[in-house]
C-alpha positions as CSV (number, residue, x, y, z in Angstrom):
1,X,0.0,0.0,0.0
2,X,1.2,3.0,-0.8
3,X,2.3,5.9,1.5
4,X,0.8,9.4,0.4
5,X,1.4,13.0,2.4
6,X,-1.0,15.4,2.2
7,X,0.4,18.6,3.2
8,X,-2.0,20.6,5.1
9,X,-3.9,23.9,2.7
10,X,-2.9,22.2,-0.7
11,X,-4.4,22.9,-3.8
12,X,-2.7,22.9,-7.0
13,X,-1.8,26.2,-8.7
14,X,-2.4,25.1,-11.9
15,X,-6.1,23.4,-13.0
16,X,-5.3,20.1,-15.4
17,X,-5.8,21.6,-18.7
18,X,-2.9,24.3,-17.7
19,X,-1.0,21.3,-16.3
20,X,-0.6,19.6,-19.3
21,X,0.3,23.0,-20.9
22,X,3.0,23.5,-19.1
23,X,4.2,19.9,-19.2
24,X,4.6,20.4,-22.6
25,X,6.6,23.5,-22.1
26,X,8.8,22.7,-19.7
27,X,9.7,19.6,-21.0
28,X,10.8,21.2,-24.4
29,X,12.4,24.1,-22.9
30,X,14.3,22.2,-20.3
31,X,15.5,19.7,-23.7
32,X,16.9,22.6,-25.3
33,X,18.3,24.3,-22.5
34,X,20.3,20.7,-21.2
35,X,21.3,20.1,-24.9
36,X,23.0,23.4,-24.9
37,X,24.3,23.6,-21.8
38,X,26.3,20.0,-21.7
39,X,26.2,19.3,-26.0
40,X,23.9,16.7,-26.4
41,X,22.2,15.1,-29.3
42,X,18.6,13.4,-28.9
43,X,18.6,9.6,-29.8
44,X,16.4,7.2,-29.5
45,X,16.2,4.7,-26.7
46,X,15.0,0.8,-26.0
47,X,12.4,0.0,-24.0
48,X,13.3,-3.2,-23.7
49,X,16.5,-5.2,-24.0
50,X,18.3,-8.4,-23.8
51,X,19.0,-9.7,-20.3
52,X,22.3,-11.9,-21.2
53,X,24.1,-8.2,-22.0
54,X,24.4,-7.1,-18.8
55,X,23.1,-4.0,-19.8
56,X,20.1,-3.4,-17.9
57,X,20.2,-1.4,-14.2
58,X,19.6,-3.2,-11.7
59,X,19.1,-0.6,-9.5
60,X,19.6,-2.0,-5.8
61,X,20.3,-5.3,-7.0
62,X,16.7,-6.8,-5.7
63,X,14.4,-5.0,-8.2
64,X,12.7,-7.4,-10.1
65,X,12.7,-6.3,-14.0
66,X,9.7,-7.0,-16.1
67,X,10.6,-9.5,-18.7
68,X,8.3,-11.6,-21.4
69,X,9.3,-13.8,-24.4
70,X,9.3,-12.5,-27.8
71,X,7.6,-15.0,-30.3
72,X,9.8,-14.7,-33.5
73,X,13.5,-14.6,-32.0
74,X,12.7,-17.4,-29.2
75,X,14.3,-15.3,-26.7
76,X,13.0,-13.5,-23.5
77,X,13.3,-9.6,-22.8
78,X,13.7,-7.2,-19.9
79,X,11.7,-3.7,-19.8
80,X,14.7,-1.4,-18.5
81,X,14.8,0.1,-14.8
82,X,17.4,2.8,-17.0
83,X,19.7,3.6,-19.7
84,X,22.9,3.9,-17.6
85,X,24.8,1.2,-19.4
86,X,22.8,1.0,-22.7
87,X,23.8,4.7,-23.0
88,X,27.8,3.8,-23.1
89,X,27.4,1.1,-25.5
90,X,25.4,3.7,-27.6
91,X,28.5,6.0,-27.6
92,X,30.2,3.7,-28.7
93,X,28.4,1.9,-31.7
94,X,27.2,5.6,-32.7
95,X,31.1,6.7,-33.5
96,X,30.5,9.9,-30.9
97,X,33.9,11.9,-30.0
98,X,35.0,13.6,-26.8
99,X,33.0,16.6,-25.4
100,X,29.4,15.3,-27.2
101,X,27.0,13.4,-25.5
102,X,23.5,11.9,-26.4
103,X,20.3,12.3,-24.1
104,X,17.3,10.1,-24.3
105,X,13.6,9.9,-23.1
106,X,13.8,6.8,-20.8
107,X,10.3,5.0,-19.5
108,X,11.1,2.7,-17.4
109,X,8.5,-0.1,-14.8
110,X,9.9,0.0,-11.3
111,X,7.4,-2.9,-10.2
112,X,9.3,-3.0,-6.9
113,X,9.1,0.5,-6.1
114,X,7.2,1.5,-2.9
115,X,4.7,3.9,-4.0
116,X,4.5,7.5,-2.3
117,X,4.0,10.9,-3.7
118,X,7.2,10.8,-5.1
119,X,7.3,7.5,-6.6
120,X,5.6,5.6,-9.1
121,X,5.6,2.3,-10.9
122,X,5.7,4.4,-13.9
123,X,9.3,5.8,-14.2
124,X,10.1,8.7,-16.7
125,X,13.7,10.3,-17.1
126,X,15.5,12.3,-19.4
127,X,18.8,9.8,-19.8
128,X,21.8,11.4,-20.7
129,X,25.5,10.7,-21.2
130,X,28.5,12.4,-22.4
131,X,32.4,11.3,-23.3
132,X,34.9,12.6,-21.7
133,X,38.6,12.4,-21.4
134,X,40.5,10.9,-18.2
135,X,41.6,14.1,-17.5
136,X,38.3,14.6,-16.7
137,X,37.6,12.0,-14.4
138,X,37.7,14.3,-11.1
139,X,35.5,16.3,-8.6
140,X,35.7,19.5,-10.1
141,X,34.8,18.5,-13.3
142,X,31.4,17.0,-11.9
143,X,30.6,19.7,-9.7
144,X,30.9,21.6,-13.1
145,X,28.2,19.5,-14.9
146,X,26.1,19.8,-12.0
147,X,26.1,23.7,-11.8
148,X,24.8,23.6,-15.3
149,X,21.9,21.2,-14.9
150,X,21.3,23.5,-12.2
151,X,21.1,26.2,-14.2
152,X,19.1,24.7,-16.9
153,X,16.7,23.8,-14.2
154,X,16.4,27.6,-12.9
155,X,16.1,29.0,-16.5
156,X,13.2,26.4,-16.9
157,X,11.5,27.1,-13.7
158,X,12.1,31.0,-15.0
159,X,10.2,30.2,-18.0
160,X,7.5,28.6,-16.9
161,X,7.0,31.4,-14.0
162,X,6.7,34.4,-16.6
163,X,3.9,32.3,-18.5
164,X,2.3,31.7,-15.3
165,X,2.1,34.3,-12.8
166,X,0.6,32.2,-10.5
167,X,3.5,30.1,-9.8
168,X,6.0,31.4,-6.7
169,X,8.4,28.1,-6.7
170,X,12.0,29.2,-5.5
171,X,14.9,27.6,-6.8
172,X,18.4,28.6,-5.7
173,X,21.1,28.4,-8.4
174,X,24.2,28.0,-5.4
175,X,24.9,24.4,-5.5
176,X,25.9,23.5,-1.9
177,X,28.5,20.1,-2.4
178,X,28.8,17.9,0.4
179,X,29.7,13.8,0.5
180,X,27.4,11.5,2.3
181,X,30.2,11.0,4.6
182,X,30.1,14.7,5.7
183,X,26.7,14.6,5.8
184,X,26.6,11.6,8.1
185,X,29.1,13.3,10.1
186,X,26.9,16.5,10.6
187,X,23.8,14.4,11.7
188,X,24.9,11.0,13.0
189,X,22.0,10.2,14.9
190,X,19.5,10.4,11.9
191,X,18.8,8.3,8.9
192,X,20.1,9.0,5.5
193,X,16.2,10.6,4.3
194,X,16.0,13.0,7.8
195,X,20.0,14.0,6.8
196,X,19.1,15.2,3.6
197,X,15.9,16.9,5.2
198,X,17.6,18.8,7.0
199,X,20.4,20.0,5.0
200,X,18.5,20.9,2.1
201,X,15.3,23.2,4.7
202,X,18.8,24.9,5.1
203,X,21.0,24.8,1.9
204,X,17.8,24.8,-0.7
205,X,20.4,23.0,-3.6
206,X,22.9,20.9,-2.9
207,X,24.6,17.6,-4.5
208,X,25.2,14.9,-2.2
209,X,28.1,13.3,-3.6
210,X,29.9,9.3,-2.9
211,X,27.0,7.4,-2.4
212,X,27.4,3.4,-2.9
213,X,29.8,2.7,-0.4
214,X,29.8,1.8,3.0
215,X,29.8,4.9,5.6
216,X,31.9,4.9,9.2
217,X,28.6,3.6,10.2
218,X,28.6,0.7,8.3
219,X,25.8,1.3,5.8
220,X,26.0,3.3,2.7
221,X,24.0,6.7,1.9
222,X,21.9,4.7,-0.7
223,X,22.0,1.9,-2.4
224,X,24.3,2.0,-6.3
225,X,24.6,-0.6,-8.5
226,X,28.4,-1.3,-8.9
227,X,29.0,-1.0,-11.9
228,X,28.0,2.2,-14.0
229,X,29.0,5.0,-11.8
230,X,32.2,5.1,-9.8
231,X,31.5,5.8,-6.1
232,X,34.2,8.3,-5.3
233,X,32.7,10.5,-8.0
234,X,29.1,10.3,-8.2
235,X,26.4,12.0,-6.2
236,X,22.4,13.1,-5.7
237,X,21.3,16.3,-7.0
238,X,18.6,17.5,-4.4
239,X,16.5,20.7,-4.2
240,X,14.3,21.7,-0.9
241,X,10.8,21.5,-2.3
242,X,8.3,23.7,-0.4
243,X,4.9,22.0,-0.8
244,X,6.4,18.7,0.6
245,X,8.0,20.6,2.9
246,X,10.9,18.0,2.3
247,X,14.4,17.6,0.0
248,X,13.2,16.3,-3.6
249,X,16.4,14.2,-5.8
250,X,15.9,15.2,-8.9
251,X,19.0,13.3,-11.0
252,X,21.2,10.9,-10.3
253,X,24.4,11.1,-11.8
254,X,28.1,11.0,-11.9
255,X,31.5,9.9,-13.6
256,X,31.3,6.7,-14.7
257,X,33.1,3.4,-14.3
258,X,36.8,2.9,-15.5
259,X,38.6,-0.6,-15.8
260,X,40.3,0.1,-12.3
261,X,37.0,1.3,-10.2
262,X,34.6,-1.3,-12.0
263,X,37.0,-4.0,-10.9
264,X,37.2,-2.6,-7.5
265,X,33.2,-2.2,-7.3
266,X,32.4,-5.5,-8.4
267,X,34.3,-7.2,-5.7
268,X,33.1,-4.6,-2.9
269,X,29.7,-5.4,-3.9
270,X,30.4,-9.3,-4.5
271,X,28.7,-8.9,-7.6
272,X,31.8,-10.7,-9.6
273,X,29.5,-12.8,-11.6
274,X,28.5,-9.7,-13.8
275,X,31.8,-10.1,-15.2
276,X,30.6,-12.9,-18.0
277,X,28.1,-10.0,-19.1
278,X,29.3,-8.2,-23.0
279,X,28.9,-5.0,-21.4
280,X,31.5,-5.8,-18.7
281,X,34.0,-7.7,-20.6
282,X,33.9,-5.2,-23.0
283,X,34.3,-2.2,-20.3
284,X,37.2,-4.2,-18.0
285,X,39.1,-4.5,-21.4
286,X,39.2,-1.1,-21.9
287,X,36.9,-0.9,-25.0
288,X,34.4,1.5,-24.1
289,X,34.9,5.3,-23.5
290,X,35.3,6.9,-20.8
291,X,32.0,8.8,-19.7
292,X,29.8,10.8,-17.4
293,X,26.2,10.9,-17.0
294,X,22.7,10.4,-15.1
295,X,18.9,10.5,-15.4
296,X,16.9,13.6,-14.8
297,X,13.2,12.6,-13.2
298,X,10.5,14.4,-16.0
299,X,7.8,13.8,-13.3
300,X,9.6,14.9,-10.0
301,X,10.7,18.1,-12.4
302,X,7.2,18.9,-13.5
303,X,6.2,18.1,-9.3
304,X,8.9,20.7,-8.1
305,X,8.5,23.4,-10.8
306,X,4.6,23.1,-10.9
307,X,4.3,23.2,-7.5
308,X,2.3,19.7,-7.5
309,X,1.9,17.6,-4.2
310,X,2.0,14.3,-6.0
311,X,3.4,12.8,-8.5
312,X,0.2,11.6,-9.8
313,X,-0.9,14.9,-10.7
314,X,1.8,14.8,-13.7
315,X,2.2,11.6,-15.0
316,X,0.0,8.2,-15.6
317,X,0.2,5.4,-13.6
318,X,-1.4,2.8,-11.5
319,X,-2.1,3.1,-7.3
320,X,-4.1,1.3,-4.8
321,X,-7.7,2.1,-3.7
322,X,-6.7,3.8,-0.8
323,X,-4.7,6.5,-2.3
324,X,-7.3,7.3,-4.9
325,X,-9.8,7.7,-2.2
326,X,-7.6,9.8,-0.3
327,X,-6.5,11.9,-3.2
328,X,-9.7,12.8,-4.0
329,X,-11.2,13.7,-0.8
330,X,-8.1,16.4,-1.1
331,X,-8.5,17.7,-4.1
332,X,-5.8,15.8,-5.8
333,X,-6.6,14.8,-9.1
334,X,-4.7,11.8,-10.3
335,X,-4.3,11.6,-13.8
């Protein structure tokens, strides 16, 4: 059953016919905005793929992926959790150079997911992924990329605010960068969600980076599949969203896996059997380039920007009886 907040006043800015409006425009003007900002081209994407690659997410590692046999090849299918490793193979097949990238509209099934007003079974993302050089594989360099999703996310929400009046969202463009270490440090006695809680009521944007390994405390910030971003350079983009009253993660993203931190990653997580997959033959022999990238939630997006209390009020998707009930006695219309 699913958990759903209703926070105390609410009623959407925006009726559903302007919703849908200005879905439509922020979703094109945040395209073009990301495209410019980091040089991406738009490709198109798999819904499903082959599970013997390796190349679907698993996510947590317990997620179970939708699969079904296809009639004419005789061999079975996965519906994707994400693009993170399809993305680098892409790069690859597509003959892409250093400095462009490719981004991607990813729908994903998340049958697994416990349902709130943040998530869905119904998963939308802008995927996106970039080459880069070695030189490149450091901090700065991804606090860099953040600030400019950042700031494609402000010019968005800027957008969107002079077309309606009626919106009074507050986004701040300072990124505040802290590790989940740091942040464990600062508030030991809470868990991982009340840390974040309280940092971002104070530091409104920030990017929570090193997430996937194990803490002092002996359990990691989040769970991270080992092998597509490297943990020492990865992280959470978060933003302080007012009608939840809570922090909202928007993207996660980072610097991806070389030969040196996959191998290191896969025995951490004892997840060595991966290592018979294409994708990770091909990445441990040094065959694929060297990337950074991430997914950027559409529907958490249009819920911060629009001002929207759940995440049913901008996308499609299935929920139990209870939260319907509730939604409508509060005036939320699911769509």
């Amino acid at each position: 059953m699913s958990k759903v907040y209703i926070p105390k006043g609410y009623k959407s800015v925006l009726d559903v016919y302007e919703t849908q409006t200005a879905i439509g425009i922020l979703k094109r003007t945040f395209e073009d905005k990301l495209c410019l900002a980091l040089n991406l081209k738009r490709v198109s994407a798999p819904l499903f793929v082959d599970p013997n690659t390796g190349e679907n997410d698993d996510l947590n590692g317990i997620e179970r992926p939708v699969g079904f046999e296809i009639k004419e090849t005789g061999g079975n299918a996965v519906v994707v959790h994400s693009l993170a490793k399809w993305k680098r193979l892409a790069l690859k097949r597509y003959n892409f150079s250093v400095g462009e990238g490719i981004y991607t509209d990813m729908n994903a099934i998340r049958r697994d997911e416990e349902l709130d007003n943040l998530h869905s079974v119904y998963t939308d993302q802008w995927d996106w992924e970039k080459i880069i050089t070695r030189e490149n594989r450091n901090e700065e360099y991804l606090k860099t990329v953040v600030r400019c999703i950042v700031g494609a996310i402000c010019e968005t929400s800027e957008v969107l605010k002079c077309r309606y009046p009626q919106l009074s969202v507050k986004l701040s463009s300072d990124v505040s960068f802290i590790t989940s270490q740091e942040l464990e440090d600062l508030y030991p006695n809470n868990t991982p969600k009340e840390r974040e809680n309280l940092y971002l009521r104070e530091k409104r944007t920030a990017f929570i980076m090193q997430i996937g390994g194990k803490l002092r405390s002996g359990y990691p910030h989040d769970g991270r599949a080992p092998d597509y971003d490297d943990w020492s350079l990865n992280g959470d983009l978060l933003f302080y969203d007012d009608v939840l009253d809570m922090a909202m993660e928007i993207s996660s993203m980072g610097i991806r896996v070389d030969e040196k931190s996959l191998d290191i990653q896969l025995k951490e997580a004892n997840a060595d059997e991966r290592r018979k997959f294409l994708y990770h033959r091909e990445l441990l022999a040094g065959n694929l380039p060297l990337t950074i990238g991430g997914g950027i939630g559409q529907s958490r997006l249009s819920m911060l920007l629009l001002e929207k209390a759940h995440i049913g009020e901008v996308q499609v998707s299935l929920w139990d009886e209870d939260t319907k009930r509730i939604c409508k006695e509060n005036g939320i219309n699911l769509l």
